[in-house]
C-alpha positions in Angstrom: -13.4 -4.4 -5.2 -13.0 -3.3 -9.0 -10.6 -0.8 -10.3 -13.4 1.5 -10.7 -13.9 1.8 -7.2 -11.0 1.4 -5.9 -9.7 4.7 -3.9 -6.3 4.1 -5.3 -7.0 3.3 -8.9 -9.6 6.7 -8.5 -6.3 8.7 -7.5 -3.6 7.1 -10.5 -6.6 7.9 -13.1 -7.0 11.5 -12.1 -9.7 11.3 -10.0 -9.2 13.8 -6.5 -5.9 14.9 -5.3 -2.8 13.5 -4.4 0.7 14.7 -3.4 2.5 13.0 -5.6 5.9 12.3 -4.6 7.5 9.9 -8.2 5.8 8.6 -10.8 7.2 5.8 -13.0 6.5 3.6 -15.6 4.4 0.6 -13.2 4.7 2.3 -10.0 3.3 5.7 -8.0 4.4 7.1 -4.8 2.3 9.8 -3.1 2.5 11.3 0.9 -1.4 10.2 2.1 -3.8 12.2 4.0 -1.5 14.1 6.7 -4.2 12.5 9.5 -3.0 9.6 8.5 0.8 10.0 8.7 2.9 8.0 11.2 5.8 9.9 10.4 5.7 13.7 8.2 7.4 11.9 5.2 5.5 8.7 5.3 5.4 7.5 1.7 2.5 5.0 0.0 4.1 3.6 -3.1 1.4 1.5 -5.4 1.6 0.0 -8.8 -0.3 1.3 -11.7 -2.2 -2.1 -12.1 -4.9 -2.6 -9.9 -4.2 -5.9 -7.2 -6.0 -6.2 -4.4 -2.7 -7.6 -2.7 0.3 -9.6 -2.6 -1.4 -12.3 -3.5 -3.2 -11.5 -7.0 0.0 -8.9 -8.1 1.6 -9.7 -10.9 5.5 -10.3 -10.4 6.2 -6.5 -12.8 4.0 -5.0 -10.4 5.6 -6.9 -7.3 8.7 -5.6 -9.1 7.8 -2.4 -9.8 6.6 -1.2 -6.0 9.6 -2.9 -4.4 12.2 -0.6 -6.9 10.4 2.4 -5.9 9.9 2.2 -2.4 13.9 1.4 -2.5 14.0 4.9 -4.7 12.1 6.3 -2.0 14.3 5.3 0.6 17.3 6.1 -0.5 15.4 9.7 -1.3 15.0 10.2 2.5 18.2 9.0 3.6 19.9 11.7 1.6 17.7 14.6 1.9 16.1 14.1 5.1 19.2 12.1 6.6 16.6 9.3 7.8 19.7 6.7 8.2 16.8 3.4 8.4 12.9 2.9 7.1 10.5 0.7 7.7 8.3 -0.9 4.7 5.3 -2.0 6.1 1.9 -3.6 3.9 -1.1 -5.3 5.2 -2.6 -7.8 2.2 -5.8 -9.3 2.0 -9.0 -9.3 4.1 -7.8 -11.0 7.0 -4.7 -8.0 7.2 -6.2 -5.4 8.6 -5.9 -3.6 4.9 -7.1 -0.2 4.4 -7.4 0.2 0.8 -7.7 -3.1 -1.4 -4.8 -2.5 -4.0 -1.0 -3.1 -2.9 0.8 -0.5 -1.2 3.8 -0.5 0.7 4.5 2.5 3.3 7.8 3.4 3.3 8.4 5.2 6.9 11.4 7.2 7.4 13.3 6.3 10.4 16.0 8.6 12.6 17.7 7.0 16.0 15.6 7.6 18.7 12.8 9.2 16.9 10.1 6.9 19.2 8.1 5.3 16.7 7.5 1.3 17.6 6.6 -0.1 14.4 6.7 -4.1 15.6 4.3 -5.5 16.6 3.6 -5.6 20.3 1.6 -8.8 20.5 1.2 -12.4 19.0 -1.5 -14.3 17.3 -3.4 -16.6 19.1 -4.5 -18.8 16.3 -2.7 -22.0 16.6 -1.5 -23.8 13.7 -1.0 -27.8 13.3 2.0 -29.4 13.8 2.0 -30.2 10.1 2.2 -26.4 8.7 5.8 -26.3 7.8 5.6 -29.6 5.9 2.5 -28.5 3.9 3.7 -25.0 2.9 6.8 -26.1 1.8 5.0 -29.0 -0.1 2.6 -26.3 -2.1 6.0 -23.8 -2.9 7.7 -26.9 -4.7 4.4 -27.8 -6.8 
């Protein structure tokens, strides 16, 4: 996917509307479709630089989107009273990802308000004994 046809990149260069919720210097937040809400005051916050992910964001951008969902949050707590949130992102093809530029979705959260946002089940693909051992080995090199 290139910035040009990316849905997100489309939206932070004018292109169709958005309900823009903040806008700073390398990050957006914006409320998506209302379909798509899991709560009413579900926020998408993105950074202004196209990344497909986690993975291939630079550490501003990483920066940048972490800063603002935290802006958001504290937003809700003290307007809407939402006490808790829940950040969730999806990154890379394997994820489940909707739209191939990093977003985090910062979901409000009230006591008792009945949304289950962890996950109900567990992979099944089995790892080697080994995987600790060589993940550590490539975060030191």
């Amino acid at each position: 996917m290139t910035p040009t046809s990316c849905v997100f990149c489309g939206l932070l260069a004018g292109h169709g509307e958005a309900s823009w919720v903040a806008r700073r210097d390398g990050a957006l937040a914006l409320l998506p479709l209302a379909e798509g809400r899991l709560s009413p005051a579900r926020t998408v916050v993105l950074p202004n630089a196209h990344a497909a992910g986690f993975h291939d964001s630079s550490a501003e951008s990483l920066q940048a989107v972490v800063l603002l969902a935290q802006e958001v949050a504290r937003a809700m707590e003290k307007c809407i009273g939402a006490r808790g949130v829940n950040i969730l992102s999806a990154s890379g093809p394997d994820s489940d990802q909707s739209v191939p530029h990093l977003h985090l979705h910062v979901i409000p959260r009230r006591k008792g308000d009945g949304l289950d946002t962890w996950p109900s089940t567990v992979t099944s693909h089995p790892l080697e004994d080994a995987w600790h051992s060589a993940v550590r080995a490539a975060m030191t090199s």
